[in-house]
N, C-alpha and C positions, 0 to 999 in steps of 0.2 A: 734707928734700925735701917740698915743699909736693904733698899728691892732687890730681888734675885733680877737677872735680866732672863731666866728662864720664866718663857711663860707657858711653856705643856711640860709639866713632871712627868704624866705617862711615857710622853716621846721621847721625853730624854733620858728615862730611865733602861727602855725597852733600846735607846740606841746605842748606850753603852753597854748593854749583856750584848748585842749584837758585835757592836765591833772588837768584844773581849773575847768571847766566843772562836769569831772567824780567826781573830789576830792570834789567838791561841793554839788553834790546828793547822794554820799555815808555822808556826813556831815549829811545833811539831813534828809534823813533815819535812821541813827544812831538818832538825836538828836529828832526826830519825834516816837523814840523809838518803829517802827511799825518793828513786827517779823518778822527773817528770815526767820528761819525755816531750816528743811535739805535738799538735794536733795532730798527723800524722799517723805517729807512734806512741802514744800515750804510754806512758809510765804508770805505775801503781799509784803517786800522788799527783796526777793530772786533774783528776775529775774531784778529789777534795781541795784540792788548790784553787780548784774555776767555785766550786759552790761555797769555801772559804772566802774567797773573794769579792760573788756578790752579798752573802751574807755582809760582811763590810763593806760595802756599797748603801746595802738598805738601812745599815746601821748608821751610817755619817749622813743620809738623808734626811732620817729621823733626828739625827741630832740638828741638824741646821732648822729643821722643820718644828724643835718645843723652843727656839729663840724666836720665831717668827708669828708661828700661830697657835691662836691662846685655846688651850684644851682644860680636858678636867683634871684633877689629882688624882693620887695614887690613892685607891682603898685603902680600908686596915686590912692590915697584917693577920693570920689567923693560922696557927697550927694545926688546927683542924683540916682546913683548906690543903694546905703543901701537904700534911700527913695522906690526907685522900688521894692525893697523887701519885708524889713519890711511893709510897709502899707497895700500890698494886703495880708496878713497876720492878722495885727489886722481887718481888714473887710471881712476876713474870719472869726472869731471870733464872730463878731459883728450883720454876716447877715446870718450864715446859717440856723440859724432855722425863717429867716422870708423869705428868696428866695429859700432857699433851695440846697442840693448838686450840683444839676446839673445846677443852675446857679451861683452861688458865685466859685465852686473850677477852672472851667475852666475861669473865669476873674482873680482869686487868679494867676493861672501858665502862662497867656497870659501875663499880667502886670507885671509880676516879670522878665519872660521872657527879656522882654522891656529891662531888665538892661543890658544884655549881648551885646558886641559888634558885635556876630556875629545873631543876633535874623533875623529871616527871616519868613516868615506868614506860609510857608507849615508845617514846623515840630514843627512850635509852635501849631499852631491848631492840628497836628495829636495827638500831646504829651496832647493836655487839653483834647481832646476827649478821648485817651486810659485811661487818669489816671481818667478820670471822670466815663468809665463804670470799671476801674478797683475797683475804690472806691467803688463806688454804689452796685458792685455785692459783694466784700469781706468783706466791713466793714457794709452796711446797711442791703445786702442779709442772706451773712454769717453767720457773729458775730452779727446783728441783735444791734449793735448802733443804740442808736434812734434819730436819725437826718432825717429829710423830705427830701425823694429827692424834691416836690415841695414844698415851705415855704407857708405863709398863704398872702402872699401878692400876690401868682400868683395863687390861689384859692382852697390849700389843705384844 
């Protein structure tokens, strides 16, 4: 049986979703033939091309970084896990604009939450409530996104 010459499987699994990732929305962009533009005058795919970019940056880091230095393996696998995720995800999607901000994102990060081995009610709850007024005030107050904090099923 032939040694892998990898010796962090975290690293270099986490380094290749990254460089797929970034290499994927620079494709993208490029093939969507939407303008850079310069620093200057930034174009509509400036700012994903610069944060594609280091994305593949930290990703060929990582990959040089599980040949070098020895870390641990990859967990098991558990649908459980990815289902706790992704799901309160697509129903975030699916329900914000009829529940609205401040009841969809804090069941989105309470349920996702769930997935972690160490999840416990106190810092789960402090964390849905911080990101819930943190959203509210940055992306709805702020930058004025137009997403309801209450949706029309709770009487906006």
């Amino acid at each position: 049986m032939v040694a892998s010459p990898i010796r962090s499987s975290k690293d270099f699994w986490t380094g290749t979703i990254y460089v797929t990732i970034g290499s994927g929305a620079i494709l993208i962009a490029l093939v969507e033939d939407y303008g850079i533009g310069t620093a200057v005058k930034m174009g509509p795919a400036y700012f994903p091309m610069l944060l594609s970019s280091l994305l593949i940056l930290i990703g060929l880091i990582s990959l040089v970084r599980s040949f070098i230095t020895p870390g641990t393996a990859i967990g098991a696998f558990t649908v459980k896990g990815l289902l706790l995720v992704l799901v309160p995800i697509f129903l975030f999607g699916l329900l914000v604009r009829k529940t609205g901000l401040i009841v969809v994102l804090p069941m989105l990060v309470i349920v996702s939450s769930y997935a972690s081995r160490e999840f416990r009610w106190g810092p789960v709850l402090a964390l849905a409530a911080g990101l819930t007024a943190f959203c509210a005030l940055v992306f709805l107050k702020g930058l004025g996104v137009p997403l309801p904090i209450l949706g029309s099923w709770l009487g906006d």
